[in-house]
Structures are given as C-alpha cells and as structure tokens.
N, C-alpha and C positions, 0 to 999 in steps of 0.2 A: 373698819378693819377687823378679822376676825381673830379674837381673844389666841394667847399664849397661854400656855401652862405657869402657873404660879411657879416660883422658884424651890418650893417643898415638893412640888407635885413633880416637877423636874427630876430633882434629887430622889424622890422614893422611884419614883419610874428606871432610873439607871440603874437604881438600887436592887430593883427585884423583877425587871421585866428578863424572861429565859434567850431572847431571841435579839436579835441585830440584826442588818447589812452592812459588811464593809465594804466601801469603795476605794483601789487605788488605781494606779495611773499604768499602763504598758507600756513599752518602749515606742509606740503610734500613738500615744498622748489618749486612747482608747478608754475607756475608766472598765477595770476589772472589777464584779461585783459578786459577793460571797456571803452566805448568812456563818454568823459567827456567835458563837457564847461568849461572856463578855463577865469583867469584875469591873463595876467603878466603886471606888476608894474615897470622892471625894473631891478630885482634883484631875487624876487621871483613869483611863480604864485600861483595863489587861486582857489580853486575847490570846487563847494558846494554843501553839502547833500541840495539838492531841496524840492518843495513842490510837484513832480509831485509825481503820486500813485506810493507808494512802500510795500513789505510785510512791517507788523508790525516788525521787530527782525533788528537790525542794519544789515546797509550793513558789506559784504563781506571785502570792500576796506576796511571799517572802522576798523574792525577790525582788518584785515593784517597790518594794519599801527602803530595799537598800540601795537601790539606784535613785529612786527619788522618795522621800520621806512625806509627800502629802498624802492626808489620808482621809476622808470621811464616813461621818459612822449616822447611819437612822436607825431608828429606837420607833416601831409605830404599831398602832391595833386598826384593823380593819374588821368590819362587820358587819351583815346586812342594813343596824342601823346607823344611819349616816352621820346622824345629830350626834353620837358615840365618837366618831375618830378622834384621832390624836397622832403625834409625831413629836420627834426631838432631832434635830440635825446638829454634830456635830464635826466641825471642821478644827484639823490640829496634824500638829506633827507627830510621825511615828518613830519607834526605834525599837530595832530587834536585840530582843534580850537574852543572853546565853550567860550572864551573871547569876546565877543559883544562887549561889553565897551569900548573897547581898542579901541585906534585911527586909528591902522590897519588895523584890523579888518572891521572899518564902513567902510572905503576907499575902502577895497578891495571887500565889498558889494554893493558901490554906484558902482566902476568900472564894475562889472558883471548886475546890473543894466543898466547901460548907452550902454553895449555891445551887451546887449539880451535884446531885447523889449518885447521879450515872458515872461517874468517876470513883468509884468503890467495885467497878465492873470494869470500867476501862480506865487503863491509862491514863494519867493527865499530859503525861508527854511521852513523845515516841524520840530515841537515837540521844541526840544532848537535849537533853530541858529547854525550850524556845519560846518565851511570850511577846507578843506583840504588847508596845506599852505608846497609847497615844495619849496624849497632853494635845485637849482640846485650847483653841486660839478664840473660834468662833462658836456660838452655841445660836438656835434660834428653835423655837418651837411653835407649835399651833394646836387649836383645837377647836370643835365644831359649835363647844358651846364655853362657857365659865371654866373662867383657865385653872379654878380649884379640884375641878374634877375630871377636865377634860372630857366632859361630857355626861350620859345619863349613867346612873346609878347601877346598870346591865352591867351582867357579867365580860361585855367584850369591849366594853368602856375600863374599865380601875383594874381589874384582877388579872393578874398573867395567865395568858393561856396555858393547861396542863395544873393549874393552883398553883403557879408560881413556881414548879418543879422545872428547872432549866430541860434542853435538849441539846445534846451534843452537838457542834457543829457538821457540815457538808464540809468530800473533799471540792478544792477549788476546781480540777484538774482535770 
C-alpha cells in the first residue's frame, strides 16, 4: 500500500500550501470544482468570497453549499518527478459565514491575510464579508514515497509553489 503523509506533514502542508480545489455538489448531483486560497487553523479551514472581479450574482460554490453543505477539498503538488507527488483529501461539512463579529471569524481573516500578501492589493472580501468554513469529517492522504516528506527533497516535493507566497483564488463562474 503506498505510504500517507505523516500527520505533521499533513498539518504543515494545510498550513502553508497557497493553492486547493474545492469540490461541491450542483443541483444535477454534478461536483462543481474551483481552485481556491484556503486558512487551516487546525481543525477547520476558511475559504473567502474575495474582492477580486467577479459577475454580479453569487458564486456558484455559494450557492451549492447552502442547498447542500458537502464539501471536498485536495491540497496536492504535481511535477515532472513522480516519486515527488503528494495529496491531502479532505471531506467535511461546509457553512457560509457572514458572522464578521465573531472571534473566528476575524482570526480566520487576519490568518488569510498574513498567508496572501496579495490581499494588501486586493480586497479580502467583496459586498458583506463571506467565508466558507469547512470542518473536515474525513481526511486521507498519499504519497509516492515516505509519508515524512512526501517525497524527494525537490523543490516541487516540500516547498509551495511561488515560496509559499499564496495566489488569489479563480472566479468559479
């Protein structure tokens, strides 16, 4: 069976990888999929409707998430070397956050702040404040070689792509 990632390797990789996919469901049961900027905290992660240009009409994700709340999220590096790869999948329920006020809320805005610099240029959020907040249920990961490193010592094995400098999300739409 080929090795997981250790549970530190896990944890720093949510920590500080800049990029995701999320997957939610459309009203055809379809999976909607989106790369997204991400805070995990720990327990849960936070995903935010941005200030970058988007149509006027709520996103896609938003929607799928309030009609149905399942969500999944991969965390992975691709690279020409294979023995390199890695993945994180997790699965969990979503819920849309328009609570500002709340103490988790600010946290998990300064964290996406302190993550993405690009957010000193843009907007962290556009219209009311909106994060997606998923509390993972399932978690599974893989990797090509020893689940401490997830693979070779290469820069597209361990190090986020950019030096770990996040990149804004894509709109869905």
């Amino acid at each position: 069976m080929p090795p997981a990632l250790s549970p530190e390797t896990v944890e720093d990789r949510l920590r500080h990888w800049p990029v995701a996919r999320l997957a939610t469901l459309r009203d055809s049961g379809a999976a909607h999929l989106v790369p997204v900027v991400f805070h995990w905290e720990g327990s849960r992660l936070w995903i935010p409707v941005d200030g970058k240009p988007k149509r006027d009409r709520e996103l896609e994700r938003v929607r799928n998430i309030e009609r149905d709340p399942r969500a999944t999220l991969l965390v992975d590096a691709y690279g020409d070397d294979w023995a390199a790869l890695w993945w994180i999948h997790l699965e969990g329920r979503a819920t849309i956050r328009r609570d500002e006020a709340s103490e988790d809320f600010g946290d998990a805005a300064e964290g996406l702040r302190r993550k993405y610099p690009q957010y000193q240029d843009v907007p962290l959020f556009r219209g009311v404040p909106t994060l997606i907040e998923i509390t993972p249920e399932r978690q599974t990961s893989w990797c090509a070689r020893d689940g401490s490193s997830g693979g070779s010592e290469g820069a597209n094995a361990t190090d986020p792509p950019n030096g770990g400098q996040g990149r804004a999300e894509t709109e869905d739409e």
